[in-house]
Structures are given as structure tokens and as C-alpha cells.
TORSE-185714 format. One line per field, with one value per residue (C-alpha): residue number from 1; residue in one letter; chain; x, y, z. Coordinates in pm, whole numbers. Layout:
# residues N
marza: c(NUM,...)
rofi: c(A,...)
torlo: c(A,...)
east: c(X,...)
north: c(Y,...)
up: c(Z,...)
//
This chain:
# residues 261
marza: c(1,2,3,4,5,6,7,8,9,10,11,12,13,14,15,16,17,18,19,20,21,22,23,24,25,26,27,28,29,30,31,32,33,34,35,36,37,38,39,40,41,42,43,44,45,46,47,48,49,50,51,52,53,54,55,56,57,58,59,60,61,62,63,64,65,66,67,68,69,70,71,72,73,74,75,76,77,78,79,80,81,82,83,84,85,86,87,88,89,90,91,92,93,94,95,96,97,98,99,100,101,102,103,104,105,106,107,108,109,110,111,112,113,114,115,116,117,118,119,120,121,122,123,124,125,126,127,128,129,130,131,132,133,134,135,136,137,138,139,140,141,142,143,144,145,146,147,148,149,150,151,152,153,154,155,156,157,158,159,160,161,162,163,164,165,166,167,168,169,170,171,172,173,174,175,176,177,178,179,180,181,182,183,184,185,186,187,188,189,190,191,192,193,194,195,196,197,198,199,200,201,202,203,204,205,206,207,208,209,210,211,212,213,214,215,216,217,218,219,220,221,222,223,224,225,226,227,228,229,230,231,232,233,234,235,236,237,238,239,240,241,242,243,244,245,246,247,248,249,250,251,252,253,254,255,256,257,258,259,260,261)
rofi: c(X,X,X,X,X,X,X,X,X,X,X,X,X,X,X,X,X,X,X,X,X,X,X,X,X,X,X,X,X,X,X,X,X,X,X,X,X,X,X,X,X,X,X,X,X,X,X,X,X,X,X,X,X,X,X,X,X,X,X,X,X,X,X,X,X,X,X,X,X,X,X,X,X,X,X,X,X,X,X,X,X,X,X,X,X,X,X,X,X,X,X,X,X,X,X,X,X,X,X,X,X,X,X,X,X,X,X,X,X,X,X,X,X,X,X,X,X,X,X,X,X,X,X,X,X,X,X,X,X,X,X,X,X,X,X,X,X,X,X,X,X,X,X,X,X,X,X,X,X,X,X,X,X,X,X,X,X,X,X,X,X,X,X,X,X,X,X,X,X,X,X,X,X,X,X,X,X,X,X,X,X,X,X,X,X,X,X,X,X,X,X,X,X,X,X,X,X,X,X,X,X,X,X,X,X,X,X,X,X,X,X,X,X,X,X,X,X,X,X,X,X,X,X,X,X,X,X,X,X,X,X,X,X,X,X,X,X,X,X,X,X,X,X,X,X,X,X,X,X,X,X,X,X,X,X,X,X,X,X,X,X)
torlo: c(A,A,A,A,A,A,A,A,A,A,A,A,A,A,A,A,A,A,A,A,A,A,A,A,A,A,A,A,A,A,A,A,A,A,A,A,A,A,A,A,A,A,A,A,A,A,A,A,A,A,A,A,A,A,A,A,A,A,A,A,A,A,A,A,A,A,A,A,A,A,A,A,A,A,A,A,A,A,A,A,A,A,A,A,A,A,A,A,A,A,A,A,A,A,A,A,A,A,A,A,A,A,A,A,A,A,A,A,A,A,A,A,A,A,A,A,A,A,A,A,A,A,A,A,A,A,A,A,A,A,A,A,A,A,A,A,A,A,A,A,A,A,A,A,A,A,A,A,A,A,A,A,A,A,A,A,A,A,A,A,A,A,A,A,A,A,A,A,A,A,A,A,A,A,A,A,A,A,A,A,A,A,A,A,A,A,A,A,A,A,A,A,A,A,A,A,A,A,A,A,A,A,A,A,A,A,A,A,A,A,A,A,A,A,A,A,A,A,A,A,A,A,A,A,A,A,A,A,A,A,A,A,A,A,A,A,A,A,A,A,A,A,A,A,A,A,A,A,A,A,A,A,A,A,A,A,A,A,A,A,A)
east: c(0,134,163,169,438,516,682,909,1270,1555,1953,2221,2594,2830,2583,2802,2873,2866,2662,2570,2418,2226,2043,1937,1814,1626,1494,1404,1176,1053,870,1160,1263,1651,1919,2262,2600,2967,3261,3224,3183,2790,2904,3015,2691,2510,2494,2378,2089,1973,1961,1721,1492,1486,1331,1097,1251,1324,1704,1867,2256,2437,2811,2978,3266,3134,3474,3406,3185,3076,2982,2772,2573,2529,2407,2164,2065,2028,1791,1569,1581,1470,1252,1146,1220,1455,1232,1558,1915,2149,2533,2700,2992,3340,3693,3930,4321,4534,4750,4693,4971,5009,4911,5267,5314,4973,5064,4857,4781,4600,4423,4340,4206,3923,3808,3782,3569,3383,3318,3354,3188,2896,2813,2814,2559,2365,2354,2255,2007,1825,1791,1641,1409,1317,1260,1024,813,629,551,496,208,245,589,810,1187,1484,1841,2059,2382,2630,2929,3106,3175,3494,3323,3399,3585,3953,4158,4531,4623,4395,4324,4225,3958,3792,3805,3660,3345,3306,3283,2992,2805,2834,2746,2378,2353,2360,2156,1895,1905,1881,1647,1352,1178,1102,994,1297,1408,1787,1940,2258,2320,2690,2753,2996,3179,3006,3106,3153,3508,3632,3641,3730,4081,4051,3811,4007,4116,3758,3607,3841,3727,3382,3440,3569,3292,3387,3038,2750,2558,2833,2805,2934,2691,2551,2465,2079,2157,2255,1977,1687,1815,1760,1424,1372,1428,1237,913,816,773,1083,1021,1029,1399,1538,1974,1911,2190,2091,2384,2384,2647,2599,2534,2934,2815,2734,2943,3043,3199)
north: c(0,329,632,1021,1154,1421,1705,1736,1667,1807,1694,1926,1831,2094,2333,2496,2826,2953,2814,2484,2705,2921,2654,2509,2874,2859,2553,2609,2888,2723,2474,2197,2062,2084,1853,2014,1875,1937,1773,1946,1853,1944,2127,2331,2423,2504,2864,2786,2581,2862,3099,2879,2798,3188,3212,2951,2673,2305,2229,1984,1870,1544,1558,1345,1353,1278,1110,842,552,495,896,860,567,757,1061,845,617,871,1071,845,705,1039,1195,857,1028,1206,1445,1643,1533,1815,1729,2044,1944,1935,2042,2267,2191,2277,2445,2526,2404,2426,2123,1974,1986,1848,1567,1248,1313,1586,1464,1171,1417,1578,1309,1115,1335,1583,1280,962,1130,1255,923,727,961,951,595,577,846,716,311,518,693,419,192,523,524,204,387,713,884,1176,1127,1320,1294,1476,1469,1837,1819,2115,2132,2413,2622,2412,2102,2270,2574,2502,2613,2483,2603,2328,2065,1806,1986,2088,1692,1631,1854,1731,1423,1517,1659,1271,1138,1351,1235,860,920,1067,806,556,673,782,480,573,897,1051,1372,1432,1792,1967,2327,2483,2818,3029,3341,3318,3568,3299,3236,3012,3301,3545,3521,3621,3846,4152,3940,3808,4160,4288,3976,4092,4458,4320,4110,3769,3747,3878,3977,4196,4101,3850,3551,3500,3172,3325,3291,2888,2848,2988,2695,2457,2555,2590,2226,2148,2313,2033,2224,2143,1730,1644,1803,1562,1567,1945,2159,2481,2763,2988,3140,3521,3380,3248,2977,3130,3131,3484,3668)
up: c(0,-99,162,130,269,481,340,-11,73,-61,13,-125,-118,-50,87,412,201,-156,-445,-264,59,-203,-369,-45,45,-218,-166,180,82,-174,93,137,399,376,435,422,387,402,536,852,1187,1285,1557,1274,1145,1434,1399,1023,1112,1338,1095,924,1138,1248,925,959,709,828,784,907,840,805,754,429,237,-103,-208,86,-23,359,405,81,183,527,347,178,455,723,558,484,850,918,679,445,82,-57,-350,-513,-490,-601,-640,-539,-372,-529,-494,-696,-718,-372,-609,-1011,-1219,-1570,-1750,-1818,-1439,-1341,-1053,-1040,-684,-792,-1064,-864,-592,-791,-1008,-675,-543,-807,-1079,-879,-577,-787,-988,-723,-517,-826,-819,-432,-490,-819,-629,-303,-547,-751,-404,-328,-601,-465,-136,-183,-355,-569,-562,-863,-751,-938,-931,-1022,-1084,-1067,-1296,-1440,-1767,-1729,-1861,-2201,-2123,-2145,-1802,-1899,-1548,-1375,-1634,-1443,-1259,-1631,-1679,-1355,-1445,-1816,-1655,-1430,-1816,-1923,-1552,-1632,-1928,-1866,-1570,-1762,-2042,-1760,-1537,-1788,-1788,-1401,-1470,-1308,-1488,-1418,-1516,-1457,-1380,-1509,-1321,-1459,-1303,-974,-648,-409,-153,-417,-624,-414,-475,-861,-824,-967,-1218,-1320,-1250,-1567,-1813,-1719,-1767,-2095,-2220,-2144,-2073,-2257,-1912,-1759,-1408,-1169,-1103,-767,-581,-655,-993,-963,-691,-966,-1261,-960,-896,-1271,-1303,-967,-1099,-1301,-1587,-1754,-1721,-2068,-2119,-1916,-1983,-2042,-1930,-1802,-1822,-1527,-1675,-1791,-2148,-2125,-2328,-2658,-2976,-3086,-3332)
//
């Protein structure tokens, strides 16, 4: 027999600070219940999970490294101990090289480092999270689950400074794509979201530098992205209303993306 559940459920990776703790902002007010994570200690968040229930949202945290195969079964597992669905997983979490070297000093340590955890680390949570949705869809009623995944303009744009993190996020464009392929025949649209020049601390270092590309029309939309700017793709492809463009990536990226002469 089928249930209704309680409450939509969303889990976002990553989500401490930056882009990952905009999109579950924005998911929070837009009626989820929120389940952040990070490779923090919880004690860590404490402060964090105030702030949202100050504003009213339920938030909740559960710590994982997403390059750990025991944190990401945890992730999985423990929310649905405690909430009994999981309605959006978005893969935000990932790592950028210690140090950027150019790409005829790239070390395998490093390259092992983020494909470990930003394109390992994300197909394996998408693999935990589509079974647990699947399992789902014989419980719950009215039950539409998604999965988001967040690369980069790196998973085309050449960076010859940090190669192996653009090859870490063109993997995650081919990890949507088979998931989408895969998972249509359950009705379970899968989407990813590349930001582009986003203000976040990862990009605070550069900013003068990506402040004068801007000035200089790297981007068509002459602004730095925000982590509202990610967050409203996410809900774009949370509404429902984009279902039948499953695989489709959505460029939160300033209009980066276009060809121009």
C-alpha cells in the first residue's frame, strides 16, 4: 500500500557556504525541507541551522565527504531514517586543485584528488540516490523525484592552469547524461546546472582578475553571477515544468556559453 508523505525533501551536497548554501536557500523557501552537507563537523553548522529555522525553514545537516563511499551511503541512509524520501538530490559538492599548475606539471595526486571526489563522488551519489528513489516510487504517492547536478563552464571551457579539474566537471556533463538516459523509464528527470563566473570564496581570490574579463565582455551579461543565480536553474528544473527536457543543461552562466563573433 502506498503512503503520502510528509513534506518534499531536498539533500544538497556541499551546501556549508557559496553556491551549494544558495540553492538550499532557495529551496528552503521554496517549501523543502533541507538537508545540508559538508565535510564538517555538525558542531560546525550550528549557527547555520539557526539561521534557518529563524526564518521559519526546516534544515537539518548530516556531515559526508562525497569522495568516501561509507559517508555517501550515510548521506543516503540517514535521511531516509529520518525523513522517508529524498524528492531532489542536487550534487554540489566538489573540490578545486590545492595548487593550479600548468598542464605539463599536473601531478597524479592531484588529478586523482578531484576526479575522486567531483566525478567519482557525484556518480556514485547519483547511483545511491536514483535506487532510493526508484525503491520510493512504490511507497509514496504523488511522488516526482529529481536529481541536479552542478558542474562548471569548465566542462567545455579550457583552463590549462587546472586541467584536471575541467576533466573532472566534463565528466559530471556525461554522468547527467547517462543518468537521464537511464532513469527515464522511471519517470525521473535528471538535469545539470553549469555556473559560470560566480562571487563565491572560491572566487574570491581572482576576483580583480575576473572583474576585468567581465568589464571586458567575457560574458555577454556583464556582471558576476551570484549563488541566486545557480539556486533559480535549480528551482527551474524542480518546478516540473521542464520534465520532458530531461539531460538538459541549463547555463547559469551570464550567457558564457554562446558562440560569438
Amino acid at each position: 500500500m502506498k503512503i503520502h508523505g510528509k513534506g518534499r525533501v531536498a539533500v544538497v551536497t556541499g551546501s556549508r557556504r557559496g553556491i551549494g548554501l544558495g540553492i538550499a536557500q532557495a529551496l528552503a523557501q521554496d517549501g523543502y525541507r533541507v538537508v545540508l552537507s559538508a565535510t564538517g563537523e555538525p558542531d560546525a553548522v550550528t549557527e547555520l541551522l539557526g539561521q534557518f529555522e529563524e526564518q521559519g525553514y526546516g534544515a537539518d545537516y548530516i556531515r559526508c565527504d562525497i569522495s568516501q563511499d561509507a559517508d555517501r551511503r550515510h548521506l543516503i541512509e540517514e535521511t531516509l531514517r529520518r525523513y522517508g524520501r529524498i524528492d531532489v538530490f542536487v550534487n554540489n559538492a566538489g573540490v578545486a586543485p590545492l595548487e593550479r599548475q600548468d598542464l605539463l606539471q599536473t601531478t597524479q595526486e592531484s588529478f586523482d584528488r578531484l576526479l575522486s571526489t567531483n566525478t567519482k563522488g557525484t556518480f556514485f551519489l547519483c547511483q545511491l540516490a536514483a535506487n532510493a528513489m526508484i525503491a520510493l516510487q512504490n511507497t509514496l504517492e504523488d511522488y516526482h523525484p529529481r536529481i541536479i547536478n552542478i558542474s562548471s563552464v569548465s566542462a567545455y571551457a579550457t583552463s590549462v592552469n587546472r586541467g584536471e579539474y575541467c576533466i573532472s566537471k566534463a565528466g559530471i556533463a556525461m554522468i547527467t547524461a547517462l543518468f537521464a538516459d537511464r532513469l527515464a523509464e522511471f519517470g525521473i528527470p535528471v538535469f545539470e546546472v553549469r555556473p559560470g563566473i560566480i562571487l563565491t570564496d572560491m572566487t574570491a581570490k581572482v576576483k580583480e582578475k575576473y572583474a576585468k574579463m567581465i568589464e571586458d565582455g567575457i560574458t555577454p551579461i556583464r556582471r558576476f553571477g551570484t549563488p541566486q543565480d545557480v539556486a533559480d536553474s535549480v528551482l527551474a528544473a524542480c518546478s516540473g515544468l521542464m520534465d520532458f527536457t530531461t539531460g538538459q543543461v541549463l547555463n547559469a552562466d551570464g550567457a558564457f556559453h554562446l558562440r560569438r563573433l
